[in-house]
N, C-alpha and C positions, 0 to 999 in steps of 0.2 A: 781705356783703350786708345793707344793712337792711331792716330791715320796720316792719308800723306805725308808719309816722310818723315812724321813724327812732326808735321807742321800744325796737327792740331790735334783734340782727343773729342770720345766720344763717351758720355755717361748717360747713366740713369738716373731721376731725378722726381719726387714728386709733387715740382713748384708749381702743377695745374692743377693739381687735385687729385693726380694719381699720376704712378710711375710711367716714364716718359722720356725718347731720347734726344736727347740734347747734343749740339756738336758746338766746340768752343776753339777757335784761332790759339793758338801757342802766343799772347802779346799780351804786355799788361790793361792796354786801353778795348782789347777786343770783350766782347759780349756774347753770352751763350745766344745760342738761339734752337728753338724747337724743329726736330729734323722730322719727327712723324705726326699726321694729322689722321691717324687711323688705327681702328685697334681702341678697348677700352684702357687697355692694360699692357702696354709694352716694355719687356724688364729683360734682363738676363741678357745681355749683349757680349758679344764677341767682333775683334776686327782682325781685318787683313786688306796691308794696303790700303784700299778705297772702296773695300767691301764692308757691310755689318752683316752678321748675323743675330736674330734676336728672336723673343718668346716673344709673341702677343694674343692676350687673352681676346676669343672673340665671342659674340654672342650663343645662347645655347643654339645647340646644332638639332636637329630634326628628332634628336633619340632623347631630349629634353638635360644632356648634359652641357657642362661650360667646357669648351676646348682649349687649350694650349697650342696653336700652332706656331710653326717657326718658318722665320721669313727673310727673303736675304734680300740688301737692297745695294746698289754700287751708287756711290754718289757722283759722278759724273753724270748720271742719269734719275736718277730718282726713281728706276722703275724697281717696284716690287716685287720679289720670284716667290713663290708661295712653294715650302719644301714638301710640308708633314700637313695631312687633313685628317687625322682625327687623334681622339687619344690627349694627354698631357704628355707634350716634349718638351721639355727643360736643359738646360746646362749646353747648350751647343756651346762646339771647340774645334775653332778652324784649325788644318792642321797645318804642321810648320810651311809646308809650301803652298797652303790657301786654296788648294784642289780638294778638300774634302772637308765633313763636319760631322763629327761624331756626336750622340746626346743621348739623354736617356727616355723611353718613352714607357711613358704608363695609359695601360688602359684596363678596364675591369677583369679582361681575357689574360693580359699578359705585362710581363715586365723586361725590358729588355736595353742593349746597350744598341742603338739606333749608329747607323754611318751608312753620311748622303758622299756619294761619285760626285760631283760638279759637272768635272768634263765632259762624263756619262752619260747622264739623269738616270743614275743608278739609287737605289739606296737596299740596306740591307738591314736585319735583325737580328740579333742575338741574343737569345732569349739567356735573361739571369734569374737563376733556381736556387731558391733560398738564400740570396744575395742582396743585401740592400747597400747602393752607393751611397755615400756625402760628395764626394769630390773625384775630380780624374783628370787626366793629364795625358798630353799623346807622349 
């Protein structure tokens, strides 16, 4: 994924021990370096601009399951938005103009194609019925 301008990108990476995202300058002499210190398990990234969206797996939650939640972070600030609290959500896809993020969420109830508003703090569910995705695309 790039960012800034395409002055540098963003990957996943599992050179700590587990997957992990990393941001690397656009220059031969520059160096990765680790952009999250939280979270066991942070994979599945999406960019826009100066935004990341990404899955990170977090400790079991109170009902004794492991959660997937997804989290957006703008790098000018480092601060975290926390989207989705429960459930496995995967695949987030910012859309072409970086106001929304589509993803799919599984929980033991239901199965569905997930899209967060930004602008809003919207988000919505649409439940998919005998449907299973691989991939998707706005």
């Amino acid at each position: 994924m790039f960012l800034e301008d395409d002055k540098s990108m963003a990957f996943v990476s599992d050179r700590s021990g587990y997957p992990n995202i990393y941001m690397k300058k656009l220059g031969l002499k520059e160096s990765a370096e680790q952009l999250l210190y939280e979270g066991r398990s942070n994979e599945s990234i999406d960019a826009y601009k100066d935004s990341i969206v990404y899955v990170s797996r977090e400790n079991l939650n109170e009902f004794g399951k492991t959660v997937f939640n997804l989290n957006l972070i703008t790098l000018n600030s480092k601060y975290i938005r926390r989207l989705t609290v429960n459930g496995s959500n995967q695949m987030p896809r910012f859309s072409m103009d970086g106001k929304n993020i589509m993803y799919i969420k599984k929980t033991p109830q239901e199965y569905a194609m997930g899209l967060i508003l930004l602008d809003y703090n919207q988000s919505f569910l649409f439940p998919l019925k005998n449907v299973k995705i691989q991939a998707f695309d706005w």
